[in-house]
C-alpha positions as CSV (number, residue, x, y, z in Angstrom):
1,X,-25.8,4.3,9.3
2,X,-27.8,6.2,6.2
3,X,-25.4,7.3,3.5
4,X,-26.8,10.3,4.3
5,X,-24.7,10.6,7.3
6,X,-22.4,13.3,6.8
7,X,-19.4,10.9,7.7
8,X,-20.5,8.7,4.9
9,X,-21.3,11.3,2.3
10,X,-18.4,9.9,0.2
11,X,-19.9,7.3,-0.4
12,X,-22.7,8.6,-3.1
13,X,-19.6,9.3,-5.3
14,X,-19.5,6.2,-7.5
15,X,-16.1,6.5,-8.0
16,X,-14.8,7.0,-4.4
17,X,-17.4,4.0,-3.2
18,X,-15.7,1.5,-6.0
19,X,-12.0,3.0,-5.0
20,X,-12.8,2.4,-1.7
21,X,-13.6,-1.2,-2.0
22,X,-10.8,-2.2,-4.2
23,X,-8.4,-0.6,-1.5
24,X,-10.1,-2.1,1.7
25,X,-9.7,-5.9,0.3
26,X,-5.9,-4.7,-0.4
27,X,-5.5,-3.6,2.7
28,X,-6.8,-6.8,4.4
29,X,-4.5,-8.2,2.3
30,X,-1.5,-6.2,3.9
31,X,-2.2,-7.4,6.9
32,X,-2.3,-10.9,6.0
33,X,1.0,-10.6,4.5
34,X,3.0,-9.0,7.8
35,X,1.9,-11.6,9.5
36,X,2.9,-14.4,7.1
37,X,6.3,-12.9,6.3
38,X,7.2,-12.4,10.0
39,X,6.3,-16.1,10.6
40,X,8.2,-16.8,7.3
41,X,11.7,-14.5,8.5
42,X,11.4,-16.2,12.1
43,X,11.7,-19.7,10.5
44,X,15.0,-18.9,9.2
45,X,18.2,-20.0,11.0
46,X,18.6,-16.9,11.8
47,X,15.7,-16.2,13.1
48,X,14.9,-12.8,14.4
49,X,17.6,-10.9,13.2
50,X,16.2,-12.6,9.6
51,X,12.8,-10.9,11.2
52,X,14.8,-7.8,11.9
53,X,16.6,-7.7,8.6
54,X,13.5,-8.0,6.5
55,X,11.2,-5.3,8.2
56,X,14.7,-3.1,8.4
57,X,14.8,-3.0,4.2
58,X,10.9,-3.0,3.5
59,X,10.3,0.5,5.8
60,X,14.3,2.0,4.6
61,X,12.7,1.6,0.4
62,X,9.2,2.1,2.0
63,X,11.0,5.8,3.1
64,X,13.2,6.1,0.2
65,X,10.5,5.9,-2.7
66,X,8.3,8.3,-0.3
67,X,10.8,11.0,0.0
68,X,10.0,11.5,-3.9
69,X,6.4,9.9,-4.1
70,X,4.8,13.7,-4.3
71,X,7.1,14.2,-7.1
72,X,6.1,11.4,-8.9
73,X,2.4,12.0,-8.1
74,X,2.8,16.0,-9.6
75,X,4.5,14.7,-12.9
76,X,2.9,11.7,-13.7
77,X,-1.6,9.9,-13.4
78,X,-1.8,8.9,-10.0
79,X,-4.2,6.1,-11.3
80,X,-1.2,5.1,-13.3
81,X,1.5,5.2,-10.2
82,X,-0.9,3.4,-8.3
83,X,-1.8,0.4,-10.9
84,X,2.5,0.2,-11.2
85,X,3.1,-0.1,-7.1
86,X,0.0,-2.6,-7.1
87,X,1.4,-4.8,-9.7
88,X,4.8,-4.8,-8.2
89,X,3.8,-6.0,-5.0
90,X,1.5,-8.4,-6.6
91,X,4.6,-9.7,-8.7
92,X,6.5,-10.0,-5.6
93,X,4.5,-11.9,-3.0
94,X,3.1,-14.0,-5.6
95,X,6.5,-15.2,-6.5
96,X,7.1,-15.4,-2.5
97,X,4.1,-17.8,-2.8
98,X,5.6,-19.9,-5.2
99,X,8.6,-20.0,-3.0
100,X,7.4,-20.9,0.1
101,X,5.2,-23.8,-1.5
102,X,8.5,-25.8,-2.4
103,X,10.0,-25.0,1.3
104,X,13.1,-23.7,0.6
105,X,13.3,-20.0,1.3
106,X,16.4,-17.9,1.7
107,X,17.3,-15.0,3.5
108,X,18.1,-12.9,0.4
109,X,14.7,-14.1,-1.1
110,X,12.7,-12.3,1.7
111,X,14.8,-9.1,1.6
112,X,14.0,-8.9,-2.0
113,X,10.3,-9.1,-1.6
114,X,10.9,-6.9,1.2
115,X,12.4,-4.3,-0.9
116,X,9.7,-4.5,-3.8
117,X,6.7,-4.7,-1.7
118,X,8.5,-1.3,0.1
119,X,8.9,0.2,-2.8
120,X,5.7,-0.6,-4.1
121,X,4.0,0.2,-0.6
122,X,5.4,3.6,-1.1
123,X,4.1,4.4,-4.6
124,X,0.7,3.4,-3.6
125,X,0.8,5.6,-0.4
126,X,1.9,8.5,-2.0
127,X,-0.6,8.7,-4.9
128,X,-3.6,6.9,-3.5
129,X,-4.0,9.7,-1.0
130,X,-3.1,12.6,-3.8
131,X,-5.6,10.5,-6.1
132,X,-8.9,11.4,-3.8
133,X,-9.3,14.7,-4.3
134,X,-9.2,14.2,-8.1
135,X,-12.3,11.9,-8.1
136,X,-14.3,13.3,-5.0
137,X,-16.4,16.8,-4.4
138,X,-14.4,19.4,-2.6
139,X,-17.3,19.2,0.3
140,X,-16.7,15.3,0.7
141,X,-13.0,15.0,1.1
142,X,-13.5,15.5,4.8
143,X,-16.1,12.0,4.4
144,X,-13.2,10.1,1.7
145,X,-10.9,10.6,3.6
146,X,-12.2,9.4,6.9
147,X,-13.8,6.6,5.2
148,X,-10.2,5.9,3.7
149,X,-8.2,6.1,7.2
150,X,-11.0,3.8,9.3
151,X,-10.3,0.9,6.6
152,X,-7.2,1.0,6.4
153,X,-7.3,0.8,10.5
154,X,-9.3,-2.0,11.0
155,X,-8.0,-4.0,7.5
156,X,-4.4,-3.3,8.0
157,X,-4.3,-3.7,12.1
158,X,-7.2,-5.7,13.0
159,X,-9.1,-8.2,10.8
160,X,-5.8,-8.7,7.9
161,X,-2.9,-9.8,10.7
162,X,-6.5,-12.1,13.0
163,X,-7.2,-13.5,9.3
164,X,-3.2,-14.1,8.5
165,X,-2.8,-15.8,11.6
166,X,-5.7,-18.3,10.8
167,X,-4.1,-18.7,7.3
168,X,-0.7,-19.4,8.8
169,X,-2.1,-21.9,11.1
170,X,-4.4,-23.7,8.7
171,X,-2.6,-24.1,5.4
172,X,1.0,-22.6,6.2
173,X,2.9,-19.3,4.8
174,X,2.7,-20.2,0.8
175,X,-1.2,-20.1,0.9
176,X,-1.4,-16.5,3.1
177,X,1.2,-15.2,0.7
178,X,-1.2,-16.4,-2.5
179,X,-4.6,-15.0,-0.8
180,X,-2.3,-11.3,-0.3
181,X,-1.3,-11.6,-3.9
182,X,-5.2,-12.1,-5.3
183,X,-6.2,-9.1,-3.2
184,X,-3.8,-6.5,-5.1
185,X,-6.3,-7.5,-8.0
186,X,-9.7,-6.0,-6.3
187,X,-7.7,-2.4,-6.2
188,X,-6.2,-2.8,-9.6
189,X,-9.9,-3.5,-11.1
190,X,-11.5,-0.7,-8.8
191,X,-8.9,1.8,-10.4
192,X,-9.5,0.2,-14.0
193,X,-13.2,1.1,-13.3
194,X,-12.6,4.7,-11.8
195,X,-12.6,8.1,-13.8
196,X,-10.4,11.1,-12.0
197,X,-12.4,14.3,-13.3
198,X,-8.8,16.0,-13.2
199,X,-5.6,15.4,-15.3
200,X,-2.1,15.9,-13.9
201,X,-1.2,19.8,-14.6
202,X,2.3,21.0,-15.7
203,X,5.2,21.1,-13.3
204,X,8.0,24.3,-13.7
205,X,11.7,23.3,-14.4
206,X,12.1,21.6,-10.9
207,X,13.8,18.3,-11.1
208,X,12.3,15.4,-8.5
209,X,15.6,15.4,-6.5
210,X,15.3,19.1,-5.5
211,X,11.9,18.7,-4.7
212,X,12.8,15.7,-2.6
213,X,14.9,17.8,-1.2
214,X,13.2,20.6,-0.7
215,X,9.9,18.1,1.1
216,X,12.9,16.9,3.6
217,X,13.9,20.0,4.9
218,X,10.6,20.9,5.4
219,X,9.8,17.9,7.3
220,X,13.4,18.8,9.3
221,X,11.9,22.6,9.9
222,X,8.3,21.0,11.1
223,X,9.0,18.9,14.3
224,X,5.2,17.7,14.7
225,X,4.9,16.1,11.4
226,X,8.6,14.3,12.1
């Protein structure tokens, strides 16, 4: 368990260890926030079609932002693309928290957050992967992004939705939606504190809907990835 382990060699790199950190408590916060919204959409009248409805438009923007997100990362500071789909979905759930606290939540109102968290979800996939090799040695990426994938796993999957469900349970949907909100600020101070060694380099005269075109016909030519 010695960060000498090669599976932990990332982890010297100052910048990866605080970027790590920042992200982990985010995704913990993820977690929290399925669970609360799916408790939130099943209270509705409508129940689980409101469930259906809501996870329906967060993955359809979740895809849609995605299908450009490499675009966006070759153009513009991943740090920066990052920071903007934090905020949003900080904005957004934080507003859902306010929401939920005076028990009156509509349909619409969840399909909203939906939407901008998707949106915001997609960003943050997109360049916080792209970000990694910017800010780690060449012989470490192997170590990031391991390190990256296993705490995303057991945030996102195991201990966020366990915690959420406690939240739920103990103080109701308003207070699991606030705690999600907070956590978007450890990853917005760990990229504040980071320094990428690499700038973003000049793209040609491609426009970002040919090469969203162009990355979904290769995904329709490459059956394993689809």
């Amino acid at each position: 368990t010695q960060v000498g382990n090669p599976v932990l060699r990332a982890l010297r790199q100052r910048d990866f260890a605080i970027l790590l950190g920042g992200q982990s408590v985010s995704f913990l916060g993820d977690g929290i926030f399925n669970v609360a919204l799916a408790w939130q959409a099943l209270r509705l009248p409508s129940g689980a079609a409101a469930l259906g409805t809501v996870f329906l438009v967060r993955s359809l923007t979740r895809v849609a932002i995605l299908l450009v997100g490499g675009a966006l990362a070759d153009r513009y500071q991943k740090r920066l693309l990052i920071l903007t789909g934090d905020l949003l979905q900080m904005l957004a759930v934080g507003a859902l928290a306010y929401v939920a606290a005076t028990g009156d939540v509509q349909l619409w109102q969840l399909s909203v957050v939906a939407a901008v968290t998707g949106l915001g979800s997609g960003i943050f996939l997109s360049s916080s992967s792209a970000l990694v090799p910017e800010i780690v040695e060449t012989g470490s990426l192997e170590s990031a992004n391991s390190l990256r994938s296993s705490a995303q796993q057991v945030m996102l999957d195991f201990l966020g939705p366990a915690l959420g469900g406690v939240l739920v349970a103990a103080a109701g949907t308003a207070a699991a939606f606030a705690v999600d909100a907070l956590t978007f600020l450890a990853s917005i101070v760990a990229l504040l504190f980071i320094r990428p060694r690499r700038t973003v380099e000049a793209v040609g005269p491609s426009t970002l809907f040919k090469e969203g075109r162009e990355g979904v016909g290769y995904v329709a030519r490459t059956p394993w990835i689809w």
